[in-house]
N, C-alpha and C positions, 0 to 999 in steps of 0.2 A: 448439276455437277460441273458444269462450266467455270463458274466460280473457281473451282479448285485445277482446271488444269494450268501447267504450267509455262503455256507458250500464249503469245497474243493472238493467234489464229487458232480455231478449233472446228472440226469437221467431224458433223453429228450421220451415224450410220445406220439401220435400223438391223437388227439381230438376224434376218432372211437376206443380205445382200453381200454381196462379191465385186469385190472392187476390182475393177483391169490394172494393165501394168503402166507404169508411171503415175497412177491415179492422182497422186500427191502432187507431182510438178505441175498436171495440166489446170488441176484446182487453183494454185500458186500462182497460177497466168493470169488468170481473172478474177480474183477475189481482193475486192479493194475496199476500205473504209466505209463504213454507214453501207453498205451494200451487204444480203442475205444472195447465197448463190447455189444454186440447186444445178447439181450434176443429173447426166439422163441414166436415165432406166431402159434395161433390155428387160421386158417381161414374155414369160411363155402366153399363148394365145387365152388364157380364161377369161379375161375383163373383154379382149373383141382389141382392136387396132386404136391410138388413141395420135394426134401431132403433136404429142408432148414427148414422145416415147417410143423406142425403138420395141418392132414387138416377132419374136424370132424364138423357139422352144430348144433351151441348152438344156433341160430335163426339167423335173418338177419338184424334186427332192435333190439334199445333197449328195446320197448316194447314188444317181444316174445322173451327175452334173456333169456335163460335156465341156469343162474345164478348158485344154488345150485351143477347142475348135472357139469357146468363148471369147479368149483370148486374141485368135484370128480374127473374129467378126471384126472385132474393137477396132485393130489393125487400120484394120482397109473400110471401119465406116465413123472416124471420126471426122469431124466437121468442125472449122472454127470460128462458126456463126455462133451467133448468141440470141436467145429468146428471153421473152418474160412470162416467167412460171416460177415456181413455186414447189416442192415437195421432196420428201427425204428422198435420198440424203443431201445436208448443205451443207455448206461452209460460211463464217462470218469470223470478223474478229468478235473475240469474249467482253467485250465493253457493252457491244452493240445488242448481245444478248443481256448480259448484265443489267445496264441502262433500265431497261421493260419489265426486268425481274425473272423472266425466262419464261416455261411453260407455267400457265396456269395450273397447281395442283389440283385443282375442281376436278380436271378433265382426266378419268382415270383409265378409258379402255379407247376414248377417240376424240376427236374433233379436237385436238387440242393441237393439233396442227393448223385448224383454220382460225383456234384463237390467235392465236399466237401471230399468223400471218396479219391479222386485220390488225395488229398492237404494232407490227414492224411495220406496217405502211402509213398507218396515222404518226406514227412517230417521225416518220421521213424516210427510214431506208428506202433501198434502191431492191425491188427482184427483178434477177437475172438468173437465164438457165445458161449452163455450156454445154455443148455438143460435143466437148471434146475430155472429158472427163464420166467416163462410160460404169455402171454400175451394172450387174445381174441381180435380178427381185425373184425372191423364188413367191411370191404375190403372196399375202394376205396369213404366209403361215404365222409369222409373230405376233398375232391377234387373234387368227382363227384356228388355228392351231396346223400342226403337217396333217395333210390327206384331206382339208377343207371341201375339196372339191368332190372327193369323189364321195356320189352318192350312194355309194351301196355299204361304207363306211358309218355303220352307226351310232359310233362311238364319238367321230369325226363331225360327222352331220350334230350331235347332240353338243359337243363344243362349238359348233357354227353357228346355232339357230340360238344359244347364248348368249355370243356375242351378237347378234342381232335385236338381242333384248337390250341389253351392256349399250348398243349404239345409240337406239328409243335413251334410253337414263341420260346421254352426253348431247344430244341433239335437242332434247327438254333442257339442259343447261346453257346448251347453246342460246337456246331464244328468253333463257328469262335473264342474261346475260347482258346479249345486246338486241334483243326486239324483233330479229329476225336472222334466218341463215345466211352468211356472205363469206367467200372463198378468195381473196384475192382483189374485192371491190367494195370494200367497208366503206358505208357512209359515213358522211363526215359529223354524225348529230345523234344525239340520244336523249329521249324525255321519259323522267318517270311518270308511268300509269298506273294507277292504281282502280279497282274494278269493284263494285256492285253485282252479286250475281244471284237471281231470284230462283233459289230450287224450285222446281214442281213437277209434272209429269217426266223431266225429260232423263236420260238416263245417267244415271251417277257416273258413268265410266266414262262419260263424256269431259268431266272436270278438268281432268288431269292433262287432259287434249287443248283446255284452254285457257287453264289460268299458269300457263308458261308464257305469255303474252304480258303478264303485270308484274309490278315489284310489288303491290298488298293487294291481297284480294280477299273481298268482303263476304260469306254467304251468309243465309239465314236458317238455315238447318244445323242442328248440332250431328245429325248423319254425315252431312257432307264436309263439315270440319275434320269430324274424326279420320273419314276416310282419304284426304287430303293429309295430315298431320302423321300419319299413322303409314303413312306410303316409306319402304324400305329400299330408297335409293340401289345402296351399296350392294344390296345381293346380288348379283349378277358378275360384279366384279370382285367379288370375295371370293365367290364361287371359281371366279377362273382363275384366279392368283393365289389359291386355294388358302385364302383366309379364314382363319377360324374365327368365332365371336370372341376370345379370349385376345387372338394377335388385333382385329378391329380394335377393341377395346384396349388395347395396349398401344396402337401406332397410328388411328387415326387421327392422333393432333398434328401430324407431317401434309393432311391434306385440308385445303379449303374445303369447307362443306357450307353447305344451304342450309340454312337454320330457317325450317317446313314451320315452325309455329311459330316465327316471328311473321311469315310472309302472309299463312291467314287469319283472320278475325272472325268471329261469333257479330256479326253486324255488322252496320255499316260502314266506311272507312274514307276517307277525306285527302286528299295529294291536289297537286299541281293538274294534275290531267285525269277524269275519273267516268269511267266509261260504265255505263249499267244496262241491263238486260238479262231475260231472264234465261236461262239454259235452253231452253224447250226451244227457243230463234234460234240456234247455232243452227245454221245448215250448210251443206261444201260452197255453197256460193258465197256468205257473208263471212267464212271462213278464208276463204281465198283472197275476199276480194279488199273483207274488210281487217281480219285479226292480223293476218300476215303481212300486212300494209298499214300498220297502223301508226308505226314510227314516222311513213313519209306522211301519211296523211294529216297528222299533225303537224310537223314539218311545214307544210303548205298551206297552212290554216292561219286565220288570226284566234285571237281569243274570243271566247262566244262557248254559245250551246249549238248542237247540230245532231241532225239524225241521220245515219250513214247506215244500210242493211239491215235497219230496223234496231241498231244499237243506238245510246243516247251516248252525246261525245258532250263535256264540258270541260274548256279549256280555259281554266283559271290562270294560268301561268304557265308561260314556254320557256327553260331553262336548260339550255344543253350541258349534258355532263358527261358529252362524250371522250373529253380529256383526262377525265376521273379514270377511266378505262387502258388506257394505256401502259400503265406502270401496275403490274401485282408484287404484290408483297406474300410471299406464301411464308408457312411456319417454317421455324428453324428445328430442329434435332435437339435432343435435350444431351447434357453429357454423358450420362449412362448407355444411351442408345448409341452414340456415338463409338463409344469402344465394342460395343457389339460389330461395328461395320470393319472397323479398322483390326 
């Protein structure tokens, strides 16, 4: 939606937050060219104390919001230091979002903040937080819904432990994305992998834990194709956006999606960098040490064959496309839906 506002600066807010007074002027002090700028957060105590964020309880819902005394805090604790961080709400000029294409539509219930973030720092911008430009987060309701917290809320807790599921779906986007999770320190390099993976004893449920690590992945079981290809992303987030099969089917060409049978194959499969081994190896250690480190580990590799955690590495070719990553392009609006919105 940047695209369409009308002014050269634009300051993105999230649906749980409370802006102080002046909000606008003290933004306007520090938000400069090629620079993303993130105002602080007062949050009530549920996440714990954090040095990014002021953390003080003005209530928990908006209707116990201690509004006036909010307003006080702000007062007597703003600061006109500056940090480097990162997280809603910001400000930038609309070019700078423009530029990168904006929020990834892939990313539908999260991380699409930390996409985004690793696209505005390889491109160059500048993050910078101000201290002087104060927001109140009533924490996690625009995601987890109001009452997330409290557990005796069943209704609450069943929209919580969904979006927990929703997070799993965007966090496996994450990594087959760019190779691994990064917040604020994206490497500067990306290689496609593509994997060999030998079913046998070990357990199917294991798959899906690790062929988020490759852009093609090969098995030899038409079990385990199916149950890979056959995986329903999107429920999780239909569910809380309360999409029916009919509105899916009607509007998801507005969002990037993973096309699940282009990514497996019925047999073997051939790239630039091609790692094989059979499922039954996976264990938390060659997991840890090796799948989630695989981007650097190639990285720091010449070309060759190697065996790292009992996986076989064959690097035929190192070809960074990590610049490919920086600009999305996400779908356009067709004109009939268009006047539904307007």
């Amino acid at each position: 939606m940047f695209k369409f506002a009308s002014h050269d600066i634009v300051s993105y807010l999230q649906s749980d937050m409370v802006i102080s007074r002046n909000y606008d002027e003290y933004v306007l002090k520090h938000v400069k060219p090629n620079m993303i700028l993130s105002s602080t957060r007062i949050e009530p105590p549920l996440h714990g104390p954090g040095s990014e964020k002021h953390t003080m309880n003005f209530g928990l819902s908006p209707s116990e919001f201690k509004y006036e005394e909010f307003l006080k805090y702000c007062e007597n604790n703003r600061q006109e230091n500056s940090t480097e961080y990162f997280f809603a709400p910001f400000t930038l000029y609309k070019e700078v979002w423009n530029s990168i294409g904006g929020h990834d539509t892939l990313f539908r219930r999260s991380r699409e903040d930390s996409d985004i973030l690793n696209r505005l720092i390889l491109s160059g911008a500048e993050i910078v937080q101000t201290w002087e430009a104060l927001v109140y987060h009533f924490t996690c309701t625009s995601s987890r819904g109001k009452g997330w917290f409290d557990k005796t809320n069943e209704q609450a807790q069943l929209r919580a432990r969904m979006q927990e599921q929703a997070d799993g779906v965007e966090m496996a986007r994450m990594f087959r994305k760019w190779g691994a999770f990064t917040h604020g320190k994206p490497f500067d390099y990306h290689y496609n992998i593509v994997s060999n993976i030998e079913f046998d004893t070990a357990n199917l449920m294991l798959l899906p834990v690790v062929e988020v690590f490759f852009n093609k992945v090969g098995v030899t079981t038409k079990d385990a194709y199916d149950y890979l290809v056959n995986a329903d992303e999107h429920r999780y987030a239909n569910e809380l956006l309360n999409f029916s099969k009919e509105d899916w089917d009607t509007y998801s060409y507005l969002y990037n999606t993973e096309n699940l049978v282009d990514r497996f194959s019925k047999g073997q499969v051939q790239g630039d960098v091609v790692v094989s081994f059979k499922l039954s190896q996976i264990n938390q250690e060659n997991y840890d040490e090796v799948l989630q480190n695989l981007q650097h580990i190639i990285h720091n590799a010449e070309e060759g064959n190697y065996e790292v955690g009992g996986l076989i590495l064959s690097i035929n070719k190192k070809a960074n496309n990590i610049k490919d990553k920086i600009k999305v392009i996400n779908p356009k609006i067709k004109l009939e839906h268009l006047y539904e919105v307007y």
